[in-house]
VOVEXKE-604672 format. One record per atom (N, C-alpha, C, O): x, y, z; atom name. Coordinates in nm, 4 decimals. Example, Ala and Ser with C-alpha at 12.3 -4.5 7.8 and 13.67 -1.06 7.14 Angstrom:
BEGIN
@xx: 1.3190	yy: -0.5690	zz: 0.7800	site: N
@xx: 1.2300	yy: -0.4500	zz: 0.7800	site: CA
@xx: 1.3200	yy: -0.3300	zz: 0.7800	site: C
@xx: 1.4236	yy: -0.3319	zz: 0.8465	site: O
@xx: 1.2850	yy: -0.2250	zz: 0.7080	site: N
@xx: 1.3670	yy: -0.1060	zz: 0.7140	site: CA
@xx: 1.2900	yy: 0.0030	zz: 0.7870	site: C
@xx: 1.3409	yy: 0.1138	zz: 0.8039	site: O
END
This chain:
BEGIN
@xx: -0.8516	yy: -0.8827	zz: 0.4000	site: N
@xx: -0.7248	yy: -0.8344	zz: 0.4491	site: CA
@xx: -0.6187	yy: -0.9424	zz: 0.4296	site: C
@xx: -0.6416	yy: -1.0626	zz: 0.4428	site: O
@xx: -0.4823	yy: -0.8810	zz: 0.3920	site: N
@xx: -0.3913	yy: -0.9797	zz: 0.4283	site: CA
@xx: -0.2811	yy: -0.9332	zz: 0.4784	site: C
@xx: -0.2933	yy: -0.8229	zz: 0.5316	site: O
@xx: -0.1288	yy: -1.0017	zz: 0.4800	site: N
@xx: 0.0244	yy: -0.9464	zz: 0.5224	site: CA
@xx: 0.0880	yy: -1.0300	zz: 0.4249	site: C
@xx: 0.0708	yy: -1.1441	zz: 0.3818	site: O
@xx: 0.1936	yy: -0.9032	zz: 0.3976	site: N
@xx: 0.2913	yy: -0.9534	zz: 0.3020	site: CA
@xx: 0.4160	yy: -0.9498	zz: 0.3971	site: C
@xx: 0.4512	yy: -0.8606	zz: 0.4742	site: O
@xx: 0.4627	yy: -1.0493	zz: 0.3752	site: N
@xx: 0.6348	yy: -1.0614	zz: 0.4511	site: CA
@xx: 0.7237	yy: -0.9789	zz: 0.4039	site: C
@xx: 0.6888	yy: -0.8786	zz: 0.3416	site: O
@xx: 0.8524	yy: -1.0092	zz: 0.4268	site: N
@xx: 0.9734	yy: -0.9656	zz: 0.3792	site: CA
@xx: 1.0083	yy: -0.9784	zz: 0.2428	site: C
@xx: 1.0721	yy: -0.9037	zz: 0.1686	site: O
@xx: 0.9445	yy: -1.1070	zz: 0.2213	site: N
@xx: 0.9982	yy: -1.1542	zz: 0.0958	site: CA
@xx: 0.8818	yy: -1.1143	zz: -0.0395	site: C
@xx: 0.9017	yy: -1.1481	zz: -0.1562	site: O
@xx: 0.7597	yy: -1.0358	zz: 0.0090	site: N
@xx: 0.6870	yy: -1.0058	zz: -0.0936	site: CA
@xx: 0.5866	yy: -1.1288	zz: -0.0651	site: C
@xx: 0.4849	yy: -1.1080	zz: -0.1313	site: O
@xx: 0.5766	yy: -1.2410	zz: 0.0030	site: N
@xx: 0.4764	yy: -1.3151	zz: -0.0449	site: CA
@xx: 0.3552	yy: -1.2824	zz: 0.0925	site: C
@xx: 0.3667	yy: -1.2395	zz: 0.2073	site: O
@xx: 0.2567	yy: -1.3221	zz: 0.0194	site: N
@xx: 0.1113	yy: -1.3137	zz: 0.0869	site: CA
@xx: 0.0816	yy: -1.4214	zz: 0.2347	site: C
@xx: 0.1619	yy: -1.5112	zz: 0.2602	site: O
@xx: -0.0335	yy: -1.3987	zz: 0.3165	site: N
@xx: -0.0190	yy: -1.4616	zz: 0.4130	site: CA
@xx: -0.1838	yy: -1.4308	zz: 0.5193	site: C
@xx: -0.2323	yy: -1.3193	zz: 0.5000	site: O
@xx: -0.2437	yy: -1.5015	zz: 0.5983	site: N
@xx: -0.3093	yy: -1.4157	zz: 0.6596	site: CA
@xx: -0.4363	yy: -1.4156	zz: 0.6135	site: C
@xx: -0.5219	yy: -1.3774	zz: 0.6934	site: O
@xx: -0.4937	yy: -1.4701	zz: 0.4344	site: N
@xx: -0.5491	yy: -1.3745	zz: 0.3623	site: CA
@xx: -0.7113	yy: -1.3794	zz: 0.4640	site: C
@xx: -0.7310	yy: -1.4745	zz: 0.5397	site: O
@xx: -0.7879	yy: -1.2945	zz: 0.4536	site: N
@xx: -0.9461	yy: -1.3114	zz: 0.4859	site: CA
@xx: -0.9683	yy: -1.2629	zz: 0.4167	site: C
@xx: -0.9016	yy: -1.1607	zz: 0.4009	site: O
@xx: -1.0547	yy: -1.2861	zz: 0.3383	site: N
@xx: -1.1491	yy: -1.1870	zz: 0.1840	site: CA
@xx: -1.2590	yy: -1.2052	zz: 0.2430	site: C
@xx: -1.3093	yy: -1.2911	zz: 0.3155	site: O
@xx: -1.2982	yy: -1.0694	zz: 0.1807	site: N
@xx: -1.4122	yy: -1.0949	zz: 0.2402	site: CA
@xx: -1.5365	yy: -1.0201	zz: 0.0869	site: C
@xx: -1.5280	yy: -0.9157	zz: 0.0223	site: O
@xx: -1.6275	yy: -1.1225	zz: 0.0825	site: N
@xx: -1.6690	yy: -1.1048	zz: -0.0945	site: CA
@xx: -1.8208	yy: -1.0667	zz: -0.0787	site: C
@xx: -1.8786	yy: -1.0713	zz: 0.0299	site: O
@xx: -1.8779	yy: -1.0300	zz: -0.1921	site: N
@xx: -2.0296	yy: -0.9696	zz: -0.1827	site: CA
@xx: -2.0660	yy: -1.1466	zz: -0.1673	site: C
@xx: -2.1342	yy: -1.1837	zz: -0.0717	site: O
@xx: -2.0265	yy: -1.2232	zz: -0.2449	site: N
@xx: -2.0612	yy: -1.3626	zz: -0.2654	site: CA
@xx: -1.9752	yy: -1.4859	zz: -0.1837	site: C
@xx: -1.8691	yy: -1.5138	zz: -0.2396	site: O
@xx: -2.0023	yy: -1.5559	zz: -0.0721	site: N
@xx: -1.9127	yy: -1.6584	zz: -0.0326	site: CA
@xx: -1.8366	yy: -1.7480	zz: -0.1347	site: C
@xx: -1.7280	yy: -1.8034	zz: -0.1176	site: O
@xx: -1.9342	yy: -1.7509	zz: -0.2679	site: N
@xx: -1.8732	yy: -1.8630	zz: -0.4192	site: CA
@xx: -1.7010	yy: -1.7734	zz: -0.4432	site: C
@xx: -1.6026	yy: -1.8348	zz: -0.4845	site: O
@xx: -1.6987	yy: -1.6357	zz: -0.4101	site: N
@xx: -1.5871	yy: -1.5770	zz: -0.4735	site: CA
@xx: -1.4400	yy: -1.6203	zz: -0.3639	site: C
@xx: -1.3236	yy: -1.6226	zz: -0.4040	site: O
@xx: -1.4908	yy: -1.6550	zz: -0.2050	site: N
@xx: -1.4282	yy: -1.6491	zz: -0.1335	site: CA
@xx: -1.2935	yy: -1.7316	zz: -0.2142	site: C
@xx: -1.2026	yy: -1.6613	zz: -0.2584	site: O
@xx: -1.2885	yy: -1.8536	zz: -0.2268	site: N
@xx: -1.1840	yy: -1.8823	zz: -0.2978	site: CA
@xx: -1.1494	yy: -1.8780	zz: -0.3565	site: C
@xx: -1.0557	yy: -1.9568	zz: -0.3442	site: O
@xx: -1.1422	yy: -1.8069	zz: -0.5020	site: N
@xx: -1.0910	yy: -1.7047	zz: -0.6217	site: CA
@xx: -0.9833	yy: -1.6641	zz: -0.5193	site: C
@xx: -0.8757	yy: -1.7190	zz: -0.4954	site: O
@xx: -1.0447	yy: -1.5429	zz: -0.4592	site: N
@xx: -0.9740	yy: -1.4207	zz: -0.4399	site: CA
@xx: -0.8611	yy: -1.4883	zz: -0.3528	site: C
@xx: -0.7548	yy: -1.4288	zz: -0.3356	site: O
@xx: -0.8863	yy: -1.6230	zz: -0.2935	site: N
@xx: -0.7954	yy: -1.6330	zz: -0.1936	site: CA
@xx: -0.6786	yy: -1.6577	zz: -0.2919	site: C
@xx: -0.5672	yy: -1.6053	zz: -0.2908	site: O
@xx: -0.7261	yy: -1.7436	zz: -0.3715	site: N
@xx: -0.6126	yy: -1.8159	zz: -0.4682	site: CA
@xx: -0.5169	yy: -1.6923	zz: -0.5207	site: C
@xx: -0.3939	yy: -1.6973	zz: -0.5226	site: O
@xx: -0.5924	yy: -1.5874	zz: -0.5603	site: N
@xx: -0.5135	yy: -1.4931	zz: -0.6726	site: CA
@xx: -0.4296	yy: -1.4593	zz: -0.5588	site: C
@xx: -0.3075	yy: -1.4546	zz: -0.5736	site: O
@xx: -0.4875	yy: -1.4339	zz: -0.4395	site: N
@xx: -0.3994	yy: -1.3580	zz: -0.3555	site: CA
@xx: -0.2609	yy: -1.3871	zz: -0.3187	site: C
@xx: -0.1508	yy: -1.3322	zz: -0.3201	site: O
@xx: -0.3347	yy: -1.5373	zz: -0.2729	site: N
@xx: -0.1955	yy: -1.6500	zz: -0.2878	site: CA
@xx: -0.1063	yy: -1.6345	zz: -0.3781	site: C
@xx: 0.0015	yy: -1.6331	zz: -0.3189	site: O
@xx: -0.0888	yy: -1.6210	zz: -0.4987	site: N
@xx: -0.0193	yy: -1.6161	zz: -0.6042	site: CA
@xx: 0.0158	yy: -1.5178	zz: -0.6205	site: C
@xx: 0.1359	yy: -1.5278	zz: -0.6454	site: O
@xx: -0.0278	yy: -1.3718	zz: -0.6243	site: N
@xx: 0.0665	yy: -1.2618	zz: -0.6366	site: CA
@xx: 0.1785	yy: -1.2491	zz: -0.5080	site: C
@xx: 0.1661	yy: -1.2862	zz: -0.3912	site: O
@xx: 0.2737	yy: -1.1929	zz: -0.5652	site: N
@xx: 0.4118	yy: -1.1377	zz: -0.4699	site: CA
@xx: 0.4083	yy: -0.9888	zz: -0.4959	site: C
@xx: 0.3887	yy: -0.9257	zz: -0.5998	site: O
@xx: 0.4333	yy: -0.9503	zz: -0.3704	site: N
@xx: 0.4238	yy: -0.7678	zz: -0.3663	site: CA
@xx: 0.5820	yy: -0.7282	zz: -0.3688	site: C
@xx: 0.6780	yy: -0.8017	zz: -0.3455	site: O
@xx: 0.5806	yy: -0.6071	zz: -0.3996	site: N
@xx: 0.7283	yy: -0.5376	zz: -0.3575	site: CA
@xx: 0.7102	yy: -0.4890	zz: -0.2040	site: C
@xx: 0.6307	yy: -0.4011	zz: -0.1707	site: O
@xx: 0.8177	yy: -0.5771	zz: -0.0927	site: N
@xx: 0.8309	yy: -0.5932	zz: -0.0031	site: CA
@xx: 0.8184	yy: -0.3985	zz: 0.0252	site: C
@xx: 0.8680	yy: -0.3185	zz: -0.0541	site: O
@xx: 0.7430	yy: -0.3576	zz: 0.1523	site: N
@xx: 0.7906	yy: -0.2165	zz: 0.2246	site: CA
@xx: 0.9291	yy: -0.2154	zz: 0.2936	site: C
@xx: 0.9942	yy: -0.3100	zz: 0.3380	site: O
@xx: 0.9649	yy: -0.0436	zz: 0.2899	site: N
@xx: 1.0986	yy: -0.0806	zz: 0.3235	site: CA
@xx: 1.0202	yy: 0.0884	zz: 0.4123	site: C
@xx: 0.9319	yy: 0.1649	zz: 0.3735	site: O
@xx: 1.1199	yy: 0.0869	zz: 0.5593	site: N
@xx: 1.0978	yy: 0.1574	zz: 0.6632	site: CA
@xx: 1.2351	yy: 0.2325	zz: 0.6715	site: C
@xx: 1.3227	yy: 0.1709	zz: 0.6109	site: O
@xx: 1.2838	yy: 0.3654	zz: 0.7384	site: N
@xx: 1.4034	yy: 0.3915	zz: 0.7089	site: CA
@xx: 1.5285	yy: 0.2235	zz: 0.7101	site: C
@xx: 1.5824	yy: 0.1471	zz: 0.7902	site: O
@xx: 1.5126	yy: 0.2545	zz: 0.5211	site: N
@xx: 1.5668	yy: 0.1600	zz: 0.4404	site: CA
@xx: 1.5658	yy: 0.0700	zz: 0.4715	site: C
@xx: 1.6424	yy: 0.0049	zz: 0.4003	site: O
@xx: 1.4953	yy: -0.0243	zz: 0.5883	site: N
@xx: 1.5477	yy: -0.1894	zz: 0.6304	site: CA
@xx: 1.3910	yy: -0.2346	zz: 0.5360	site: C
@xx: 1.2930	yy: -0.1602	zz: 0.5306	site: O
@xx: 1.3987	yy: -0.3509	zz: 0.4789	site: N
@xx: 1.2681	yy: -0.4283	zz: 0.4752	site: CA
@xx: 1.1597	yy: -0.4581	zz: 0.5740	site: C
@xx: 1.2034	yy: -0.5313	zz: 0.6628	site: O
@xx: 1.0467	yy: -0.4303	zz: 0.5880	site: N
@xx: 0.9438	yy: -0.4874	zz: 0.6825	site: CA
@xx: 0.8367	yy: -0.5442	zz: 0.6362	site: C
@xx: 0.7912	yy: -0.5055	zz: 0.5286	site: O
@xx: 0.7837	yy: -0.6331	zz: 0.6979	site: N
@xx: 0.6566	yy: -0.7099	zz: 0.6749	site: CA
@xx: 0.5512	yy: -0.6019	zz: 0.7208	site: C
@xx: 0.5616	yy: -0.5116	zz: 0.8038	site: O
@xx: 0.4190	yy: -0.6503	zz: 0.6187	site: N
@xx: 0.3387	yy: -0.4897	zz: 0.6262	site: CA
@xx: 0.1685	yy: -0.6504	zz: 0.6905	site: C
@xx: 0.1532	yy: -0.7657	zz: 0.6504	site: O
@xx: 0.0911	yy: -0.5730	zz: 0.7884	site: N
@xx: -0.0132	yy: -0.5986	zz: 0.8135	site: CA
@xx: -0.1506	yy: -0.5274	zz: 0.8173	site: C
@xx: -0.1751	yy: -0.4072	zz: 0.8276	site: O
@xx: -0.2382	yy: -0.6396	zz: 0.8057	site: N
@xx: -0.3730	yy: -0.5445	zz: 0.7749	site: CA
@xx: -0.4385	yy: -0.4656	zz: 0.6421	site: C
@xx: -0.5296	yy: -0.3851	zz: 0.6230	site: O
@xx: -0.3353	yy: -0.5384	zz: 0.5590	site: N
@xx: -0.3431	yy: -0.4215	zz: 0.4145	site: CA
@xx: -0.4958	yy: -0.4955	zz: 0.3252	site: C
@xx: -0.5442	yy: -0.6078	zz: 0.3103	site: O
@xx: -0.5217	yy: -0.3803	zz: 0.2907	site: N
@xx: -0.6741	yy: -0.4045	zz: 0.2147	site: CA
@xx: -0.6651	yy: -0.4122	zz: 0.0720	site: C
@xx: -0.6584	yy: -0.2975	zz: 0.0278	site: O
@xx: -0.6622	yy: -0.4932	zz: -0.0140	site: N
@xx: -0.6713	yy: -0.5104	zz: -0.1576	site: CA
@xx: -0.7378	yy: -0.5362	zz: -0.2128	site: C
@xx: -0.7514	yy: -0.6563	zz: -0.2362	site: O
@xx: -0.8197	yy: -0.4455	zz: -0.2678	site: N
@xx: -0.9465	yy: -0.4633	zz: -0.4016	site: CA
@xx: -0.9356	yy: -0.5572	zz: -0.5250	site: C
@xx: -0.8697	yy: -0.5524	zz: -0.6289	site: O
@xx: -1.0095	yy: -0.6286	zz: -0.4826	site: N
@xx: -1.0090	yy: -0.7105	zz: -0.6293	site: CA
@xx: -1.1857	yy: -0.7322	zz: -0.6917	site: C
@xx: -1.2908	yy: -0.7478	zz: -0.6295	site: O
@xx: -1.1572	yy: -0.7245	zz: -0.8342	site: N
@xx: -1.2701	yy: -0.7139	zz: -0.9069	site: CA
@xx: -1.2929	yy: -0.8545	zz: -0.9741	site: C
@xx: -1.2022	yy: -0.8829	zz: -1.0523	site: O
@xx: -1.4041	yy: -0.9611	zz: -0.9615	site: N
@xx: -1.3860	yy: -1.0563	zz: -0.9974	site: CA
@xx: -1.4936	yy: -1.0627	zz: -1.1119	site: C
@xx: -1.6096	yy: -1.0430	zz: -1.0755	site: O
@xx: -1.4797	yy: -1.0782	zz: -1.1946	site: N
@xx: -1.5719	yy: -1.0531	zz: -1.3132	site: CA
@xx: -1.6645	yy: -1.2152	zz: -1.3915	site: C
@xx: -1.5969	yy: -1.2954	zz: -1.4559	site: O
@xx: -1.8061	yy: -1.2365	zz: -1.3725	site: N
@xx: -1.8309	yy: -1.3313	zz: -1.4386	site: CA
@xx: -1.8844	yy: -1.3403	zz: -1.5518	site: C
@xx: -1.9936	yy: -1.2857	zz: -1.5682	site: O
@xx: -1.8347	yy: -1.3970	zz: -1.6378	site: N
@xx: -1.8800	yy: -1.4095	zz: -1.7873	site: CA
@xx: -2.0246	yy: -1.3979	zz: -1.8016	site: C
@xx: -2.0806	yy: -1.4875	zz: -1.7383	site: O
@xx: -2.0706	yy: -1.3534	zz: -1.8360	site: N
@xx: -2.2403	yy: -1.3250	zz: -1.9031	site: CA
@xx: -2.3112	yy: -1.1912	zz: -1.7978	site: C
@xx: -2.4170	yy: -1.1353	zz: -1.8267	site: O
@xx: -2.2355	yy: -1.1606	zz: -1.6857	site: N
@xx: -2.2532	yy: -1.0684	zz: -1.5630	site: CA
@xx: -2.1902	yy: -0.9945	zz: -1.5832	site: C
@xx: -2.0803	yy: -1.0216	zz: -1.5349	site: O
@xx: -2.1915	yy: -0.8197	zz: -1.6775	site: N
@xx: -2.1368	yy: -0.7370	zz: -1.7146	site: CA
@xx: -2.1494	yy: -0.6613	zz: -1.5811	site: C
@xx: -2.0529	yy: -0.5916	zz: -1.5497	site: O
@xx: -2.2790	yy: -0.6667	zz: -1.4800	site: N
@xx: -2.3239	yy: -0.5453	zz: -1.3465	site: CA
@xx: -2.2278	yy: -0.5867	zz: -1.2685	site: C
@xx: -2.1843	yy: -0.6963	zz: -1.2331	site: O
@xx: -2.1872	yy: -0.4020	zz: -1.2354	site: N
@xx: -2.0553	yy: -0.4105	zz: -1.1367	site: CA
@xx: -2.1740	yy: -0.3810	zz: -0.9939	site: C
@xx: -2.2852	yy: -0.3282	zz: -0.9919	site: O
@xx: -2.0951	yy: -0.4382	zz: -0.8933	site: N
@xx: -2.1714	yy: -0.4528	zz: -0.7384	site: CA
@xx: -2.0958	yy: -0.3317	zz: -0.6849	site: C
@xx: -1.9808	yy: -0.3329	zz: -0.6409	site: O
@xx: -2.2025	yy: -0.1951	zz: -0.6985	site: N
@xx: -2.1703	yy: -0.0001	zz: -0.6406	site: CA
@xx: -2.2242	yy: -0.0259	zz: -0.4754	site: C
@xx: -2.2334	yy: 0.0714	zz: -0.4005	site: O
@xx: -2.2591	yy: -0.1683	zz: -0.4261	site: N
@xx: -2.2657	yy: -0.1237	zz: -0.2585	site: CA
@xx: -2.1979	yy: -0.1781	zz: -0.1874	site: C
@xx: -2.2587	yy: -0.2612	zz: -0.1200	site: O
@xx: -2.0936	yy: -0.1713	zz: -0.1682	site: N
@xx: -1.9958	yy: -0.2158	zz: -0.1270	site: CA
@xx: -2.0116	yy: -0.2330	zz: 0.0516	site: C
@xx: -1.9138	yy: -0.2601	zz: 0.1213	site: O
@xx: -2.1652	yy: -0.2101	zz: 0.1143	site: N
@xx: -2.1721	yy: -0.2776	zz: 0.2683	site: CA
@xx: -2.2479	yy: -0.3955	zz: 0.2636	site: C
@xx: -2.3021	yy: -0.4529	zz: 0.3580	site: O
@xx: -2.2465	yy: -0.4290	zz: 0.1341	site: N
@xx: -2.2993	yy: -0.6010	zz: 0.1448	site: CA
@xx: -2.2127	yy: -0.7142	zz: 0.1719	site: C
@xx: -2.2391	yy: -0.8268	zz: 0.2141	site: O
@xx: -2.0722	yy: -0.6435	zz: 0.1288	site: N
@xx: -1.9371	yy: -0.7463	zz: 0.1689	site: CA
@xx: -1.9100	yy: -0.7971	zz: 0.2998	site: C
@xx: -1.9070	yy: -0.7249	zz: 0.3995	site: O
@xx: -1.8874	yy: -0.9382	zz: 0.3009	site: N
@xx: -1.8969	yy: -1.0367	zz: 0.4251	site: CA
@xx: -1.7655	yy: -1.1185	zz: 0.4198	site: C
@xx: -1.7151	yy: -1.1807	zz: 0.3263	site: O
@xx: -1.7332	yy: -1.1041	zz: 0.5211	site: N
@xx: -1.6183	yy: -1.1929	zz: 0.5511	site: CA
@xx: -1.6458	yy: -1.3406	zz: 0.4975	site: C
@xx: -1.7644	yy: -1.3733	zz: 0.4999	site: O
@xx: -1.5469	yy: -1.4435	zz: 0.4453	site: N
@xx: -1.5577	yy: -1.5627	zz: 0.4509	site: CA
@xx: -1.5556	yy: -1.6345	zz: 0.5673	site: C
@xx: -1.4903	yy: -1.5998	zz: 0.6657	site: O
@xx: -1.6289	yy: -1.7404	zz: 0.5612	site: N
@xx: -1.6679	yy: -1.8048	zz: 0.6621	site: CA
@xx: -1.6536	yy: -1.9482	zz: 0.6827	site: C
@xx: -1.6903	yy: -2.0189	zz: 0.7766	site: O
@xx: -1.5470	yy: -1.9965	zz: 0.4948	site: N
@xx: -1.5457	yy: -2.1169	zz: 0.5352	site: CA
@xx: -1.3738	yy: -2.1288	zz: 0.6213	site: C
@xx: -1.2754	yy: -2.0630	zz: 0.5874	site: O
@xx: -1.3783	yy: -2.2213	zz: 0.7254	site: N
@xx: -1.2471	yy: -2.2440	zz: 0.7822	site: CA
@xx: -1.1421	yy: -2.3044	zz: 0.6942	site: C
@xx: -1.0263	yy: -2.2882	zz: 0.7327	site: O
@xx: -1.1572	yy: -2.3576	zz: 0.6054	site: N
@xx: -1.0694	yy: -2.3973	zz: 0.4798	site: CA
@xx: -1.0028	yy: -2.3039	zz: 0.4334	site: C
@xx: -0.8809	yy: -2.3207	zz: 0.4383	site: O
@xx: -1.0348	yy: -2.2220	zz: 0.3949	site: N
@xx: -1.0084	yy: -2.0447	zz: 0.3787	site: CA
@xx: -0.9369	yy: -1.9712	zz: 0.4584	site: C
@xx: -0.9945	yy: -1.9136	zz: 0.5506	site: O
@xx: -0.7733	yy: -1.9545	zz: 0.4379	site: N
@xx: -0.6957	yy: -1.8751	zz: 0.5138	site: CA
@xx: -0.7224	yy: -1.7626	zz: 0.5431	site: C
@xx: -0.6454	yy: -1.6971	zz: 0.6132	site: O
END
């Protein structure tokens, strides 16, 4: 899960990955993308709780992971 502000940027993030090794990937990418801010009758708002799929793909590991209740929160505290 994360929250995007006003300004589009990320915040918050917890990923939570089939693998703890991915936990910081996903945090990073997350970090780095900017969203198009939500807008509520027309004012800008910061949005919480939002869930974003990301597919992290490793070279020589073509098998996509179809059980998706093996996913675990990260757990290291380093990890926003």
């Amino acid at each position: 899960m994360l929250c995007v502000d006003t300004r589009g940027q990320t915040s918050h993030i917890q990923p939570r990955c089939s693998h703890p090794e991915f936990c910081a990937s996903a945090t990073a990418a997350l970090e780095a993308v900017r969203f198009m801010p939500a807008r509520r009758d027309g004012r800008i708002i910061p949005r919480h709780k939002i869930v974003y799929p990301l597919e992290l793909c490793i070279d020589g590991m073509p098998e996509l992971i179809h059980d998706l209740t093996s996913l675990r929160e990260c757990v290291d505290p380093g990890i926003s």
